[in-house]
C-alpha positions in Angstrom: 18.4 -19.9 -18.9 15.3 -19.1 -17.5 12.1 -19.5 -20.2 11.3 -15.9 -20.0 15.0 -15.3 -22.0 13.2 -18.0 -24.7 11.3 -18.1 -27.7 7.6 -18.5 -26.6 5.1 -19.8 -29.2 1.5 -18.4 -28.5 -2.1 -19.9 -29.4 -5.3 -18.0 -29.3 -8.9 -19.1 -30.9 -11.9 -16.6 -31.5 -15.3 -19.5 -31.2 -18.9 -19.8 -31.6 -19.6 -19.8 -28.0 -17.8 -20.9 -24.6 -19.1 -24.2 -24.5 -16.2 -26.5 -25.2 -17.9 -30.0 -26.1 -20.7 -28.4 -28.5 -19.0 -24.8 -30.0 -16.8 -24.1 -33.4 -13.6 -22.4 -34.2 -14.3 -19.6 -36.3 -10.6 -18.2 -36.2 -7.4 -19.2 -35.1 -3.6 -17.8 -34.6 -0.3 -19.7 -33.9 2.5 -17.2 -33.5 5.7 -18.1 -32.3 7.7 -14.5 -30.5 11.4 -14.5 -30.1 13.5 -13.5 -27.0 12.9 -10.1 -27.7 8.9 -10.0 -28.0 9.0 -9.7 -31.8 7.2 -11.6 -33.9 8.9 -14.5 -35.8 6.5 -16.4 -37.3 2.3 -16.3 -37.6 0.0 -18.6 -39.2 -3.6 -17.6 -39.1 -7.0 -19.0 -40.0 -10.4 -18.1 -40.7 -12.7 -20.9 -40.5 -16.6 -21.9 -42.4 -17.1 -23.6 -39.0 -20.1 -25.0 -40.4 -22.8 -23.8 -38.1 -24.4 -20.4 -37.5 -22.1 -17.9 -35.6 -24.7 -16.9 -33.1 -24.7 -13.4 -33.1 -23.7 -12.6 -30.1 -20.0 -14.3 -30.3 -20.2 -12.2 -33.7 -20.6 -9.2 -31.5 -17.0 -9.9 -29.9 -15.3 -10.9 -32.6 -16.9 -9.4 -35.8 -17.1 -12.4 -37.6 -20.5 -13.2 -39.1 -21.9 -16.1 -40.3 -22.1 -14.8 -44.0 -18.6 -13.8 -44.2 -17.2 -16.9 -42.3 -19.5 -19.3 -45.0 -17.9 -16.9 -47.8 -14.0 -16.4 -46.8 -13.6 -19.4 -44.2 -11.8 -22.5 -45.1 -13.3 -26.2 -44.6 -13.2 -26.8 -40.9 -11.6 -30.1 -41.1 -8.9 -29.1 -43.1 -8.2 -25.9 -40.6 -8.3 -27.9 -37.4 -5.9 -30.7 -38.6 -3.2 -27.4 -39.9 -3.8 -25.8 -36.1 -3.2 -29.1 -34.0 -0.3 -29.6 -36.1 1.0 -26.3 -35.4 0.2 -26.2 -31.8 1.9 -29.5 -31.7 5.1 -28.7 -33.8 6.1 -26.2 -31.2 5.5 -28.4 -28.1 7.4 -31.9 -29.3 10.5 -29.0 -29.7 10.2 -27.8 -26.5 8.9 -24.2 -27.1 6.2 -23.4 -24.6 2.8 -22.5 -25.8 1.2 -19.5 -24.1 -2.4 -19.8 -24.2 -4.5 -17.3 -22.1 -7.2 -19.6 -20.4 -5.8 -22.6 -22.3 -8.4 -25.0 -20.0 -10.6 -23.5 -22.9 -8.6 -23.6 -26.1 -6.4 -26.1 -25.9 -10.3 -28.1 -24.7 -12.2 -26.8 -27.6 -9.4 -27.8 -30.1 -9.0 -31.2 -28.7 -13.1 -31.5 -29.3 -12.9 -30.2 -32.8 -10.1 -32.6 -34.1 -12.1 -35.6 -32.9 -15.2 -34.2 -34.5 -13.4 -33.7 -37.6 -11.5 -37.1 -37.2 -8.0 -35.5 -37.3 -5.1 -36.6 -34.8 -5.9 -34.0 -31.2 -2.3 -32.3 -29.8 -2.4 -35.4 -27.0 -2.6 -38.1 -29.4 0.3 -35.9 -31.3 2.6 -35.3 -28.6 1.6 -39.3 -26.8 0.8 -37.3 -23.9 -1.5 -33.5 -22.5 -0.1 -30.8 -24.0 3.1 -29.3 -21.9 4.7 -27.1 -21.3 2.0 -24.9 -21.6 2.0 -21.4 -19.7 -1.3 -19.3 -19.3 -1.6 -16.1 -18.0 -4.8 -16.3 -16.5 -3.9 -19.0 -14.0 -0.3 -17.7 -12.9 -1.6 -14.1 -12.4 -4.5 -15.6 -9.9 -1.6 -17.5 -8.5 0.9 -15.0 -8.0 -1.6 -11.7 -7.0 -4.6 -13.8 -5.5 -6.4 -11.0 -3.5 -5.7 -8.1 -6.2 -9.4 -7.1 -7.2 -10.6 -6.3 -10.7 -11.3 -8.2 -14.2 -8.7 -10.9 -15.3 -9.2 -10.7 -18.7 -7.0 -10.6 -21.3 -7.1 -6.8 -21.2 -7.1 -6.3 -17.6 -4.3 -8.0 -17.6 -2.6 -6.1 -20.1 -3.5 -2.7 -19.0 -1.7 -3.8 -15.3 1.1 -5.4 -16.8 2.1 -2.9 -19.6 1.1 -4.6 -22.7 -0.6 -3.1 -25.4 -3.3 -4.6 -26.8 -4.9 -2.9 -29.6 -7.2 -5.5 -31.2 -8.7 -7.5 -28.4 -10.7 -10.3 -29.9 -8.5 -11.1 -32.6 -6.9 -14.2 -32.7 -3.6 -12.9 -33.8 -3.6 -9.8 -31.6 -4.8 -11.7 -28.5 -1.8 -14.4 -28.9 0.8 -12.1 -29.1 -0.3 -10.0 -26.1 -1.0 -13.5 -23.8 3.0 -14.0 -24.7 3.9 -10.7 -24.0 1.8 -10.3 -20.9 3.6 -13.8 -19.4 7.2 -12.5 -19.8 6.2 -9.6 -17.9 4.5 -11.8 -15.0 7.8 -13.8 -15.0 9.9 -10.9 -14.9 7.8 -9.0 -12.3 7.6 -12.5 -10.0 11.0 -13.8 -10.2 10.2 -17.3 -8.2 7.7 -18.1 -11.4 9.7 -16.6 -14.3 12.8 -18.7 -12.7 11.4 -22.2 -12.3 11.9 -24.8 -15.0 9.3 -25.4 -17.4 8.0 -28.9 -15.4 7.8 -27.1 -12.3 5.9 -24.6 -13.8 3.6 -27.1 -15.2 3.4 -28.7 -11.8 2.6 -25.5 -10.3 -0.1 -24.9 -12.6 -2.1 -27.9 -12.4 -2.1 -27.4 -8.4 -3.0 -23.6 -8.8 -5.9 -24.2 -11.3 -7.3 -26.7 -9.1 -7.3 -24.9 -6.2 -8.8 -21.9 -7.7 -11.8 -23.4 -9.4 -12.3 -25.6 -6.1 -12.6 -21.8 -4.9 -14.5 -20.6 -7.5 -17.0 -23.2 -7.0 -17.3 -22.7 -3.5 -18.1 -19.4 -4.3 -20.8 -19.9 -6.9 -22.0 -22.3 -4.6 -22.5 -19.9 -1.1 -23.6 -16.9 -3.8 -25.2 -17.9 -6.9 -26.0 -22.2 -7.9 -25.5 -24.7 -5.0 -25.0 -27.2 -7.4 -22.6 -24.9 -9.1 -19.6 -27.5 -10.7 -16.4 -25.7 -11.9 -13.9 -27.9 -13.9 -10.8 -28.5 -12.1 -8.3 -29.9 -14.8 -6.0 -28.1 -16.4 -4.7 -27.5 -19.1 -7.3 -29.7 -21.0 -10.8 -31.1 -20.0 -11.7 -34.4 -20.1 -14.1 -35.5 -22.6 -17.4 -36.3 -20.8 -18.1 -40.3 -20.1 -20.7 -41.8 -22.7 -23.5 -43.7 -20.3 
């Protein structure tokens, strides 16, 4: 049975900023879909990620400082509750959709060690697979089509309606809904096993930041450096 006939669990964070090795969680949403695209089970959070929400991530995702300090719960206690979720999927096989999960899945693993909880690697004794993101199979699979890749962009060309971008929940269940559509509309992806897709990911998100970069580099920053592992980011060496 190919996974797009599966249940899919999906993983989305709303953040402080896009740095993953200094910004917060401010919400989270685990949301596991069955065959059919409904939803069978959501778990949410809204986090006091203990620093200011700069305003302009509040902009995106209209959560302010003030009401994430006054409805949030403890960061610490949130973070270990999502990395268990995230992982309880994984370790039974169900694979995590997570639209740009180089970022996510990056972002958690830097907040559990902050918060001295247990990361989804250390859960799992390994990096988090199989994990399936949107972002990189549709550059794979429709390299030169031009236009945004964003969550929306991707949803308006697939079919998927999205009627709450920027929240967590909302965002999740659209990433999982956008990904059985890619599979269904390129059969050689949505038939391959879930280690071959893995494999095929790591390749394909190599090669496009290595483009990316090459890019930035001939246009914008010679020195320009885009991460190249995928799904998670190594934690920067200590001199």
């Amino acid at each position: 049975m190919s996974w797009i006939s599966g249940a899919l669990t999906a993983f989305d964070l709303e953040t402080t900023g896009t740095d993953v090795e200094s910004d917060r969680i401010v919400t989270a949403a685990v949301v596991r879909l069955d065959p059919d695209g409904t939803v069978a089970q959501e778990r949410t959070w809204l986090l006091d990620p203990g620093v200011a929400i700069p305003e302009e991530a509040s902009a995106i995702h209209g959560i302010s400082t003030e009401h994430a300090r006054t409805y949030g719960v403890p960061a610490a206690a949130a973070v270990e509750e999502i990395a268990r979720a995230v992982a309880e999927g994984l370790r039974h096989g169900t694979p995590l959709v997570v639209m740009n999960a180089r970022y996510d899945l990056s972002l958690l693993d830097r907040e559990c060690r902050r918060h001295a909880v247990a990361t989804v690697s250390e859960r799992l004794g390994g990096v988090p697979s199989p994990v399936i993101d949107p972002l990189v199979i549709d550059k794979h699979v429709d390299k030169y089509r031009k236009g945004k890749r964003a969550l929306y962009a991707l949803c308006e060309h697939y079919g998927v309606s999205l009627d709450d971008a920027h929240d967590a929940r909302a965002d999740a269940v659209a990433a999982a809904r956008v990904v059985r559509r890619m599979g269904e509309r390129h059969r050689p992806v949505g038939a391959m096993t879930l280690a071959d897709l893995q494999e095929l990911q790591v390749r394909a998100a190599a090669e496009q930041s290595v483009s990316l970069q090459s890019y930035l580099r001939r246009t914008v920053d010679p020195e320009a450096v885009v991460e190249a592992a995928w799904p998670l980011i190594p934690r920067p060496r200590t001199p």
